[in-house]
C-alpha positions as a LaTeX table, in Angstrom:
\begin{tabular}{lrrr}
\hline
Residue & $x$ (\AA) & $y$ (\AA) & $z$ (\AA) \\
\hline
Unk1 & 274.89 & 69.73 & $-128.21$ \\
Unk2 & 272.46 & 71.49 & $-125.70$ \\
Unk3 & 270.57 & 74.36 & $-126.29$ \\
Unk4 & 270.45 & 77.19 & $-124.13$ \\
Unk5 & 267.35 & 79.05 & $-123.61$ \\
Unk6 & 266.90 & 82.64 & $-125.91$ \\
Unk7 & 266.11 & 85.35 & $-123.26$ \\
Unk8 & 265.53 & 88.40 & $-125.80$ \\
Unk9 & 264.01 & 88.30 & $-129.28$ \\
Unk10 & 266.74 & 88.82 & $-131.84$ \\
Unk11 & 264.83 & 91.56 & $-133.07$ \\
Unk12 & 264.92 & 93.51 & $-129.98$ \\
Unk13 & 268.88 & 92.74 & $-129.52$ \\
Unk14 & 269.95 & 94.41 & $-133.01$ \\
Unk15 & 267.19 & 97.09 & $-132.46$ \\
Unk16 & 268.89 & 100.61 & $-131.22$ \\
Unk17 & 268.87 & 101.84 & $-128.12$ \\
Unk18 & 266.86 & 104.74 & $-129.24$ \\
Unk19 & 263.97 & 102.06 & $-129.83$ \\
Unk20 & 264.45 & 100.14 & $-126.64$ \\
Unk21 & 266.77 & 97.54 & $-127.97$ \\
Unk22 & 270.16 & 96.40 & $-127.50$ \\
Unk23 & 271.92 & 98.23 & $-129.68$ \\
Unk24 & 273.95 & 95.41 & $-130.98$ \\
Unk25 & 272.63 & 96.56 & $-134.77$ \\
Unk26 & 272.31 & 93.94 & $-137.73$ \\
Unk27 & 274.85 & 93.16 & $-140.56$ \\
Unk28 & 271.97 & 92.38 & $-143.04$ \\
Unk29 & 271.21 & 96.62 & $-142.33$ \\
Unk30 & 274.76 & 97.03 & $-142.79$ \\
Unk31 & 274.94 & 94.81 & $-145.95$ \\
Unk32 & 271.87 & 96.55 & $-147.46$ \\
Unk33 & 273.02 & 99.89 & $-146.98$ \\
Unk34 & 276.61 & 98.90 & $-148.27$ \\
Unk35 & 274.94 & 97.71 & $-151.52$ \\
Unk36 & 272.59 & 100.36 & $-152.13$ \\
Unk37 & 275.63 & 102.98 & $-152.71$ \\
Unk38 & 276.40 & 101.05 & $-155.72$ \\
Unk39 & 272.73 & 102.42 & $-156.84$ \\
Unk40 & 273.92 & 105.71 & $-156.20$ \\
Unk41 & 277.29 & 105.78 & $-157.78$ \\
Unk42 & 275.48 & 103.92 & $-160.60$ \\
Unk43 & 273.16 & 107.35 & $-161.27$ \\
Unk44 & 275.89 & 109.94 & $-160.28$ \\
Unk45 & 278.69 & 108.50 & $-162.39$ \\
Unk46 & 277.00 & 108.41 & $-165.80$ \\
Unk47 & 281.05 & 108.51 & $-167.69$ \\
Unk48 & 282.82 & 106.08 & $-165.45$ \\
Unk49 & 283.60 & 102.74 & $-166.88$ \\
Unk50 & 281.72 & 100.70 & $-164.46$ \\
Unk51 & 278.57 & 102.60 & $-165.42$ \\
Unk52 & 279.14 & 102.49 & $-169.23$ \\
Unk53 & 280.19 & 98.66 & $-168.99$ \\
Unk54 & 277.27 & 97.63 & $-166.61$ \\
Unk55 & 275.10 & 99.91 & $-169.59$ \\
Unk56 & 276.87 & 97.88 & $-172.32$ \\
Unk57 & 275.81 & 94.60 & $-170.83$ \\
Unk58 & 272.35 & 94.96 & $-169.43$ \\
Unk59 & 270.49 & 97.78 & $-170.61$ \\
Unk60 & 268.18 & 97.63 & $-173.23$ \\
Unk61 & 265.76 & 100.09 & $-175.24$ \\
Unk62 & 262.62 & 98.29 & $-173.35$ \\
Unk63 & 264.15 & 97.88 & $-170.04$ \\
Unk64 & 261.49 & 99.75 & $-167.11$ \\
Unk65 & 264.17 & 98.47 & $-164.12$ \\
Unk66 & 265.17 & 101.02 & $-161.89$ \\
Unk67 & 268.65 & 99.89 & $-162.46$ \\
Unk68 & 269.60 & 97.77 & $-166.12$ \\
Unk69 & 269.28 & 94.57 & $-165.27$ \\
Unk70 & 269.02 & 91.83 & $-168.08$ \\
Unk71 & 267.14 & 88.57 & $-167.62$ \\
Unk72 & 269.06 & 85.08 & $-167.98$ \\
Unk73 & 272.71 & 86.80 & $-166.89$ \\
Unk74 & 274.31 & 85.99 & $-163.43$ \\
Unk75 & 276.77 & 88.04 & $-161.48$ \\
Unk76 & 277.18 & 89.93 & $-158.88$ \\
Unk77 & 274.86 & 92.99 & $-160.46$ \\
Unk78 & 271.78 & 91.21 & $-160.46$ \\
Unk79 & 272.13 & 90.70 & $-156.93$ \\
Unk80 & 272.78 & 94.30 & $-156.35$ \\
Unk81 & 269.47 & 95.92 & $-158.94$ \\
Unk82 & 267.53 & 93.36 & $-156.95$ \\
Unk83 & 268.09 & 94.76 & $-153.38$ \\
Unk84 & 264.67 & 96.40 & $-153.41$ \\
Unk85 & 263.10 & 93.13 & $-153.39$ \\
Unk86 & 264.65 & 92.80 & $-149.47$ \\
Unk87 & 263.94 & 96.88 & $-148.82$ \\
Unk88 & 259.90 & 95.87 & $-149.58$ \\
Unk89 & 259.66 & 94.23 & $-146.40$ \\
Unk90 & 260.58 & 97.31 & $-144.56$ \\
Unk91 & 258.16 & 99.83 & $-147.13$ \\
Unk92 & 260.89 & 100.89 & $-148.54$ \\
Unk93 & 261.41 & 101.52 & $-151.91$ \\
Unk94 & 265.19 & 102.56 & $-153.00$ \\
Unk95 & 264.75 & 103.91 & $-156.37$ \\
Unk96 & 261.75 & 106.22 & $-154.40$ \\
Unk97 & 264.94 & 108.24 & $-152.37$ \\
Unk98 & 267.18 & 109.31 & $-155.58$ \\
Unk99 & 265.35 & 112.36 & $-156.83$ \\
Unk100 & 266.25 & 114.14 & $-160.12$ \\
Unk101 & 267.43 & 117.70 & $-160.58$ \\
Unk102 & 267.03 & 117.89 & $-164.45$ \\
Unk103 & 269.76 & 120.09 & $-166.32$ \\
Unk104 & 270.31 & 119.14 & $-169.49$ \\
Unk105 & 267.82 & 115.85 & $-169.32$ \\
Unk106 & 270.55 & 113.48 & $-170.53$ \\
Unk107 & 271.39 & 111.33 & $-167.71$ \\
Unk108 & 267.64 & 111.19 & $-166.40$ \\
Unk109 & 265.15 & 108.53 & $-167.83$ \\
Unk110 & 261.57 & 110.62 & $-168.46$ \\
Unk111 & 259.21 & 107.63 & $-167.11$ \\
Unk112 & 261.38 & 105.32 & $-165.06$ \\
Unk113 & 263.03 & 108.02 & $-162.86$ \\
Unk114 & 261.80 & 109.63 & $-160.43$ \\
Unk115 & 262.24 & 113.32 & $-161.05$ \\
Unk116 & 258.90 & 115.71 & $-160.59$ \\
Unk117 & 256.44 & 114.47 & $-158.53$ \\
Unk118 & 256.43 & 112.04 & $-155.44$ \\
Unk119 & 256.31 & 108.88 & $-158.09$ \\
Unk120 & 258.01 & 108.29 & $-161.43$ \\
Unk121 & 255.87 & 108.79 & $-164.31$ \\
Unk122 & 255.36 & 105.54 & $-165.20$ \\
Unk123 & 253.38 & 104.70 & $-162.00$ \\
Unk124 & 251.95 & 108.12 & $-161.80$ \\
Unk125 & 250.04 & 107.74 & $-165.67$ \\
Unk126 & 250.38 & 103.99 & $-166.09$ \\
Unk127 & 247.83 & 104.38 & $-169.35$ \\
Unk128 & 250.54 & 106.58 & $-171.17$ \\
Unk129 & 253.51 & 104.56 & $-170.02$ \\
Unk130 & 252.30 & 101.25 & $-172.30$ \\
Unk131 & 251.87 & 104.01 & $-175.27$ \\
Unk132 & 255.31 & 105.06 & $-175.15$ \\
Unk133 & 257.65 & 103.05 & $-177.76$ \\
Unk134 & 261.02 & 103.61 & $-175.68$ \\
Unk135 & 260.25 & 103.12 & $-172.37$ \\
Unk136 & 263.82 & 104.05 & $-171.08$ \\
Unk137 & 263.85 & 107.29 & $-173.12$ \\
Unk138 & 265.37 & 110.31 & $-171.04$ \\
Unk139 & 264.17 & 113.68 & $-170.78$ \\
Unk140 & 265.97 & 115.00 & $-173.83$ \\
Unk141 & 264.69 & 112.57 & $-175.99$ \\
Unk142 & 261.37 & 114.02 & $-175.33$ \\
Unk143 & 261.46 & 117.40 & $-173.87$ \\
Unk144 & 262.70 & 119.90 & $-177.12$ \\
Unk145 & 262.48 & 123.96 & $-177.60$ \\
Unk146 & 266.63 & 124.55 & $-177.10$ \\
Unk147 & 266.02 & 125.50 & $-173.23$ \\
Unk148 & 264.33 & 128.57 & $-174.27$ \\
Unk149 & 260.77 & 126.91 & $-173.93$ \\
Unk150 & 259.00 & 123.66 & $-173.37$ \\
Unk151 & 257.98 & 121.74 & $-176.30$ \\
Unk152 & 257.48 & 117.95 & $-175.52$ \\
Unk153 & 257.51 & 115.28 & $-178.63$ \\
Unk154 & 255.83 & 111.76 & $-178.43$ \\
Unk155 & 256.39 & 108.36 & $-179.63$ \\
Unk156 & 253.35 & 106.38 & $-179.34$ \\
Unk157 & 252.82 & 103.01 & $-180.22$ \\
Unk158 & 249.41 & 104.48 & $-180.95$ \\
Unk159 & 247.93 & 108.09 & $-179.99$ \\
Unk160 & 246.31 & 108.21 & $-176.97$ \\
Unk161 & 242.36 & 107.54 & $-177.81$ \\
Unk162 & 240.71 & 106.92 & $-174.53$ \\
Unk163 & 239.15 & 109.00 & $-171.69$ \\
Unk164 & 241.57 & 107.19 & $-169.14$ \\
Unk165 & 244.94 & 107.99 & $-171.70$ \\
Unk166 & 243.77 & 111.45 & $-172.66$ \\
Unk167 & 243.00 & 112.57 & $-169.15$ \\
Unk168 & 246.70 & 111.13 & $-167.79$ \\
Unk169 & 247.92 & 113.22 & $-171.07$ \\
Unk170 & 246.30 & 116.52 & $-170.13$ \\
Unk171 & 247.33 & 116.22 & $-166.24$ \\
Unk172 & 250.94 & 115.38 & $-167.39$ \\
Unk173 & 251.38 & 118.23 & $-170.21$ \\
Unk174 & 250.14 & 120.72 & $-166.81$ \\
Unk175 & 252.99 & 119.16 & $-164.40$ \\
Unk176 & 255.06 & 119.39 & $-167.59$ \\
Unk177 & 254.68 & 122.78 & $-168.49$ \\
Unk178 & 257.18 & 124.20 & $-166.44$ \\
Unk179 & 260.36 & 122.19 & $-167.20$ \\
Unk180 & 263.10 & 123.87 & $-169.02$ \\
Unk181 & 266.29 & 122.22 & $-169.82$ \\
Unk182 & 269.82 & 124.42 & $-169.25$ \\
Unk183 & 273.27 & 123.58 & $-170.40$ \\
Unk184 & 273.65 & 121.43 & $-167.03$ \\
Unk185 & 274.32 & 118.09 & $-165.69$ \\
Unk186 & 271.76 & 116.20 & $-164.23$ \\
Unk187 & 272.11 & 115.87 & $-160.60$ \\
Unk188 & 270.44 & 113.66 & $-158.13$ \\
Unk189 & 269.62 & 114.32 & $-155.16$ \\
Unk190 & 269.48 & 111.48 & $-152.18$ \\
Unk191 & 266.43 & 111.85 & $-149.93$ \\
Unk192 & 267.85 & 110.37 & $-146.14$ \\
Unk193 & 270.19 & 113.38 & $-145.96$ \\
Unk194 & 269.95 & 116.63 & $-145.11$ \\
Unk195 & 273.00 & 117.27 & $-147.93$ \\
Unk196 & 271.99 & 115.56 & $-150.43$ \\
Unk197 & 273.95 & 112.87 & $-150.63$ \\
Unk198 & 274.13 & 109.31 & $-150.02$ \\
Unk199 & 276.08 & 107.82 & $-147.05$ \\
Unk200 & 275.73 & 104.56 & $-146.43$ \\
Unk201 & 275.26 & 105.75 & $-142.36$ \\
Unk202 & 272.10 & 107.82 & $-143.52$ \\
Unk203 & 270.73 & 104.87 & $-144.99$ \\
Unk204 & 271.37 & 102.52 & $-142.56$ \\
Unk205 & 270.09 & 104.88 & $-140.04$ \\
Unk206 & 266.77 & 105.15 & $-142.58$ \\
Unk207 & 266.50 & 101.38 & $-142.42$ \\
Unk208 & 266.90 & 101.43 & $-138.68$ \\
Unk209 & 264.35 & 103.66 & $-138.42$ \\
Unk210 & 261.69 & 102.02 & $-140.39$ \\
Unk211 & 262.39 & 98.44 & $-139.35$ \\
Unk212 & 262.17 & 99.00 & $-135.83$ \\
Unk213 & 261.12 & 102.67 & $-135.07$ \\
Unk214 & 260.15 & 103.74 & $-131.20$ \\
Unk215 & 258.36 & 100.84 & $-130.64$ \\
Unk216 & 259.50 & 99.57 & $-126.91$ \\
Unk217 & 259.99 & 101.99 & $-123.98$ \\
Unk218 & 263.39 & 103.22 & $-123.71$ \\
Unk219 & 265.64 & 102.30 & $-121.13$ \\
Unk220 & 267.72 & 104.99 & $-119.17$ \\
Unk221 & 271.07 & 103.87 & $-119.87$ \\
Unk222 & 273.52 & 104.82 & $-117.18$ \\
Unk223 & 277.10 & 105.36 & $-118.27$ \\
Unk224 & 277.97 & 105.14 & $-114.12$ \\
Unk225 & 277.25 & 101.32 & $-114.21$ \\
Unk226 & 278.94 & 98.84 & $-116.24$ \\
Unk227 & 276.97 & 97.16 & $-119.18$ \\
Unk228 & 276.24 & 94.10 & $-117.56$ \\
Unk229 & 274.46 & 95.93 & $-114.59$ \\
Unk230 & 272.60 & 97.84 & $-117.13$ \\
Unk231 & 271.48 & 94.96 & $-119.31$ \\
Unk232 & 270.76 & 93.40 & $-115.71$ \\
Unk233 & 268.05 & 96.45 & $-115.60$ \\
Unk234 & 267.31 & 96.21 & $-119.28$ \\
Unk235 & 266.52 & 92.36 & $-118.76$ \\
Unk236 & 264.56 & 93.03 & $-115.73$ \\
Unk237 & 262.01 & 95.42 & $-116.87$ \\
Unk238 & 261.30 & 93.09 & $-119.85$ \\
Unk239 & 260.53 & 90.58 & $-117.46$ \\
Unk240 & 263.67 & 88.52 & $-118.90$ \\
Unk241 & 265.22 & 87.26 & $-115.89$ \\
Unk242 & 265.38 & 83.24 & $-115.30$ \\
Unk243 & 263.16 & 83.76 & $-112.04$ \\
Unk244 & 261.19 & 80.56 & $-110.85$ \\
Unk245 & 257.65 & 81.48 & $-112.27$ \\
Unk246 & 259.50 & 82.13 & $-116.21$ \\
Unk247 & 261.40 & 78.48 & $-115.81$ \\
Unk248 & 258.53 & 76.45 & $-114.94$ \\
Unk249 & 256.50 & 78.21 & $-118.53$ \\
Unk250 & 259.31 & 76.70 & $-120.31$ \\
Unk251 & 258.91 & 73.09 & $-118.62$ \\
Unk252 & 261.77 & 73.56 & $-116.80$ \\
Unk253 & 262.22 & 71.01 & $-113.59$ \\
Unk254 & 263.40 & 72.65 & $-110.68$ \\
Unk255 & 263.46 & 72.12 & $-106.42$ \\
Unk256 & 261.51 & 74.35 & $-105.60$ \\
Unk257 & 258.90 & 77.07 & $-107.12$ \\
Unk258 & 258.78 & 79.45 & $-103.61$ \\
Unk259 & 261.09 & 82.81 & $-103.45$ \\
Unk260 & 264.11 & 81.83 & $-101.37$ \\
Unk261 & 264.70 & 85.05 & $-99.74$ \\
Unk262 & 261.29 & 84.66 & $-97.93$ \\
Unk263 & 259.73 & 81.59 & $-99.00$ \\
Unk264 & 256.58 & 82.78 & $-98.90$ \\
Unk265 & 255.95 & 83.29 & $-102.63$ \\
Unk266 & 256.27 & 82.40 & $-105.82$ \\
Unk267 & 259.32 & 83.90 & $-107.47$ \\
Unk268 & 258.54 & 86.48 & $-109.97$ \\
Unk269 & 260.53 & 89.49 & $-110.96$ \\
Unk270 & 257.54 & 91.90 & $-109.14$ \\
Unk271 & 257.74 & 90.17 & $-106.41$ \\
Unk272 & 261.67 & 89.53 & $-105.74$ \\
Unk273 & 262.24 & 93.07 & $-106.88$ \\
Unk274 & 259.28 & 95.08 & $-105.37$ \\
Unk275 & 256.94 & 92.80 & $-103.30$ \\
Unk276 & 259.37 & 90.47 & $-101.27$ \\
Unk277 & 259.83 & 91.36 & $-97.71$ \\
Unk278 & 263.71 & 91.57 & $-97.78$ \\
Unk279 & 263.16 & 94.00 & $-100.97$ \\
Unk280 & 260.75 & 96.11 & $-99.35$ \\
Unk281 & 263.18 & 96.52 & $-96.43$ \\
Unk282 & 266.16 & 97.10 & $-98.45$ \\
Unk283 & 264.44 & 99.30 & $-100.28$ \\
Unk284 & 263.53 & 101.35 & $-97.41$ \\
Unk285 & 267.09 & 101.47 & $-96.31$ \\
Unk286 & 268.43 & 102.48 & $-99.32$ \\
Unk287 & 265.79 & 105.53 & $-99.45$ \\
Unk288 & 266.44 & 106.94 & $-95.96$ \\
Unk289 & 270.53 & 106.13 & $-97.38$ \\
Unk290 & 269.76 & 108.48 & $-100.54$ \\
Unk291 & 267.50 & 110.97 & $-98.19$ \\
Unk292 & 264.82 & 110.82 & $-100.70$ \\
Unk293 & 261.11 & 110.05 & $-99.31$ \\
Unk294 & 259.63 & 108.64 & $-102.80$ \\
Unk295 & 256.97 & 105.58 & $-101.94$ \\
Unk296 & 258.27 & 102.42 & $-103.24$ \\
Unk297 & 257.82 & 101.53 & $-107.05$ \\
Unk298 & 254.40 & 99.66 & $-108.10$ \\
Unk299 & 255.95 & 97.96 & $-111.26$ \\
Unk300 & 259.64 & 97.07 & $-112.41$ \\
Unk301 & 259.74 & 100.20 & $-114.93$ \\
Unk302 & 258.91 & 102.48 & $-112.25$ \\
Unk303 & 262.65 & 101.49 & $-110.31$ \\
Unk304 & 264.44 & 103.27 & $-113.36$ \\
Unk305 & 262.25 & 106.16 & $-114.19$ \\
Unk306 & 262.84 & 107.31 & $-110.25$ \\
Unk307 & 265.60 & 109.35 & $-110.63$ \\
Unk308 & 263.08 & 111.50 & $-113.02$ \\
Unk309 & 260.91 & 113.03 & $-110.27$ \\
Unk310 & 260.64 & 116.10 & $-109.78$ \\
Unk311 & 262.00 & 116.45 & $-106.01$ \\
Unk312 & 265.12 & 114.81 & $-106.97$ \\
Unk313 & 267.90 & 117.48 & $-107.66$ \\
Unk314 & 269.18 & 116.95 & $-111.39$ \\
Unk315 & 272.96 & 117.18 & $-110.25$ \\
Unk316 & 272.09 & 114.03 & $-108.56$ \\
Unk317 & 269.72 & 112.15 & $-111.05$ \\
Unk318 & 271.81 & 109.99 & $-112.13$ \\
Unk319 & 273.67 & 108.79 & $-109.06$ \\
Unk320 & 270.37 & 107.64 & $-107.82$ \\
Unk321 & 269.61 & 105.84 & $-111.21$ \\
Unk322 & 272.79 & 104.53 & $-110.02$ \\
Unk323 & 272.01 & 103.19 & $-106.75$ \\
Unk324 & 268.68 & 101.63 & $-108.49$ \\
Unk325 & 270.84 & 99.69 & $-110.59$ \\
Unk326 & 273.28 & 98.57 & $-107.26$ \\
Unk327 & 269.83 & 97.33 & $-105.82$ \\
Unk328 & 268.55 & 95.44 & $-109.12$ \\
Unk329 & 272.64 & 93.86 & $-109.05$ \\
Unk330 & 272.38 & 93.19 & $-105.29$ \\
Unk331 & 269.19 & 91.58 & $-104.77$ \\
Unk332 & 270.08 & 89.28 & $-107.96$ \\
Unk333 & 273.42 & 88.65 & $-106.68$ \\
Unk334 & 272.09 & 87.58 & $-103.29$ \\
Unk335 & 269.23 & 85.72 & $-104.99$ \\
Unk336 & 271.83 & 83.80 & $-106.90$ \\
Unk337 & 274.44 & 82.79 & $-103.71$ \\
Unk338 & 270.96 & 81.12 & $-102.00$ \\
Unk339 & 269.79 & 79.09 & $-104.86$ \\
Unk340 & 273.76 & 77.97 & $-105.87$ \\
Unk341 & 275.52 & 78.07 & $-102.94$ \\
Unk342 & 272.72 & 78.25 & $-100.51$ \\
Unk343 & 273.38 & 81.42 & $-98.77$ \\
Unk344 & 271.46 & 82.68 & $-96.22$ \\
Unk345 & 270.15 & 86.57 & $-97.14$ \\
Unk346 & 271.45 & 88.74 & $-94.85$ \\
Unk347 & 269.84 & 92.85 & $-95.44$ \\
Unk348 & 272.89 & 93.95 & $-93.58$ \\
Unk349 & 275.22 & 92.46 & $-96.02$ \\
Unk350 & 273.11 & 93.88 & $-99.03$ \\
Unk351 & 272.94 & 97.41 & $-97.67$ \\
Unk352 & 276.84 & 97.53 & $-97.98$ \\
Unk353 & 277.12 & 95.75 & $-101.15$ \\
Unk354 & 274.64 & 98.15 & $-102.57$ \\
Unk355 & 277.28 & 101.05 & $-100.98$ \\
Unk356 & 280.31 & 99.32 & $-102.21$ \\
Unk357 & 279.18 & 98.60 & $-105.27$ \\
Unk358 & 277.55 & 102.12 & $-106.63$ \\
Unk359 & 280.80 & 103.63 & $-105.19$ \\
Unk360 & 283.49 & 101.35 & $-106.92$ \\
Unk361 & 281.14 & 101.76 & $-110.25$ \\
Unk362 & 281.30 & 105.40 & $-110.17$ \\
Unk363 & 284.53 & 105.93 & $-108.85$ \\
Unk364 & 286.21 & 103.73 & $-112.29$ \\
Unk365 & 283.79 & 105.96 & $-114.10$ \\
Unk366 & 284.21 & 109.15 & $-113.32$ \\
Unk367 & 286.97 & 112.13 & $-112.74$ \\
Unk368 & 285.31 & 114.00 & $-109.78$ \\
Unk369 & 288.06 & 114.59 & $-107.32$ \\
Unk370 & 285.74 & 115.35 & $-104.46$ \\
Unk371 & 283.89 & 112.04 & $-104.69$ \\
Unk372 & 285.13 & 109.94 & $-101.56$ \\
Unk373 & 284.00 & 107.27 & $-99.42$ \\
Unk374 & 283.26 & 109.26 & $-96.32$ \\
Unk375 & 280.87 & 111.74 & $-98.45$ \\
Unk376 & 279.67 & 108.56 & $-100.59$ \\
Unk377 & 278.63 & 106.40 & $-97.71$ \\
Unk378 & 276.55 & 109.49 & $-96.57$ \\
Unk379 & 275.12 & 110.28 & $-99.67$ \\
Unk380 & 276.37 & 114.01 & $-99.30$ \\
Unk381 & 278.43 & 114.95 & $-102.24$ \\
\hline
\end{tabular}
């Protein structure tokens, strides 16, 4: 079975388009976001049967898991209390976005939670968590006084004795002093939303953002064009086009290594796009076309951030975006009929296919009843 050759990263093809990507987005996000509601409905529905059964079966007095989860059992809920294991590759940690808002304490474990503070007390005074005898105690087991004060009562293994443990206990009575319970449930409160409350788009989008984040320049996406002419542009200014100079790096036996539009060079993007002498005169034809007197384009970005300067009129910022795109299409269009069906170039044929093409793109993509082809072909709309 042959293998074809892999263009793109994978990584860049799931990645948004936000982040320069593809936009084609990942099913393991997806999965991971899917499975971390169960997290959430696990700490929000404290009397529903799946959360007392799931209790029943795998929590224990000593258990310091975010979620229960008992050693030596199988199932389907180990592989769920074990998602943060595949969230630590991105720096995330799960249990880190459900915050606590105490109430009556009851539902909200005093060390293993997080619930005051940017950590849960058990990583924030380490020395006091090995003191503590129940290590999945919750707030009210501790915190006492009726909700009319706080009073806070300890079960050490042994009272704290050193510098390190009676520092942590001083620094954690002063972050303590202010909690009150109330008559209340405990609520929790999901950090990725502006609400409150876990969706599993927030998270994804929070995964999204971490794994991949603004790292590539963006690419104008034109709604005007149709994908494939945009991915065309996308392709090109990633230098991800099968041009001569990228076949022969990958060993790849072919006639001949010179630009067949000119045959003076060596086929690379810059020059079939910018440098080649057809280009440069189709390029100058399509500017006096467009009636805009911009110099031509030093690198392949530079052909789709055009439409940004400042002496183009914004009404028509896009159309020439547009007409960059009919140019990328053309010239690889014409490229492609002389290496496969050996073609000769012709600039007057590629002046009207650039026309042609930008007007039968926009004209199945938008509603304007003034655009024609007499105004179109004139660039005076």
């Amino acid at each position: 079975m042959s293998r074809k050759i892999s263009w793109v990263s994978w990584q860049r093809v799931i990645a948004p388009i936000e982040s320069g990507g593809l936009g084609l987005g990942s099913l393991a996000d997806k999965n991971l976001s899917l499975l971390s509601k169960w997290w959430w409905r696990f700490k929000t529905e404290p009397l529903s049967l799946r959360r007392r059964t799931i209790a029943a079966i795998h929590k224990t007095n000593r258990n310091c898991t975010p979620i229960p989860c008992k050693p030596g059992l199988v199932g389907a809920w180990i592989s769920i209390s074990k998602i943060n294991s595949h969230l630590n590759c991105f720096d995330i940690s799960l249990h880190n976005l459900f915050t606590g808002q105490v109430g009556n304490g009851a539902n909200i474990r005093l060390w293993i939670d997080k619930w005051i503070g940017e950590e849960p007390l058990c990583n924030t005074f380490p020395a006091l968590f090995k003191l503590e005898r129940h290590k999945d105690c919750v707030i009210k087991d501790r915190c006492t006084g009726n909700g009319q004060f706080s009073q806070w009562e300890w079960e050490w293994i042994s009272p704290p004795a050193s510098t390190t443990e009676l520092y942590q206990l001083q620094e954690m009575l002063s972050q303590l002093r202010n909690v009150i319970l109330t008559n209340d449930t405990d609520t929790w409160k999901w950090a990725c939303n502006a609400t409150g409350i876990f969706t599993t788009k927030s998270m994804k989008n929070h995964l999204i953002k971490t794994a991949h984040g603004p790292n590539h320049w963006i690419f104008p996406w034109n709604r005007l064009a149709p994908i494939k002419a945009n991915i065309l542009g996308w392709r090109l200014e990633m230098n991800r086009l099968p041009t001569t100079d990228l076949l022969l790096q990958r060993k790849i036996a072919i006639p001949s290594t010179t630009c067949l539009l000119c045959n003076t060079s060596v086929e690379s993007i810059q020059h079939l796009f910018l440098e080649c002498p057809f280009a440069d005169i189709l390029w100058s034809l399509m500017l006096s076309w467009c009636k805009i007197p911009l110099r031509r384009p030093l690198q392949a970005k530079d052909l789709f951030e055009l439409h940004m300067d400042p002496s183009i009129p914004p009404n028509k910022a896009k159309h020439i975006n547009l007409v960059v795109l009919s140019y990328c299409w053309t010239i690889w269009k014409v490229r492609n009929e002389r290496v496969f069906s050996n073609k000769e170039p012709s600039i007057r044929f590629a002046m009207k296919e650039i026309k042609t093409t930008s007007y039968l793109w926009l004209a199945n993509r938008t509603n304007s009843s003034e655009l024609d082809w007499t105004k179109w072909s004139s660039f005076n709309f």
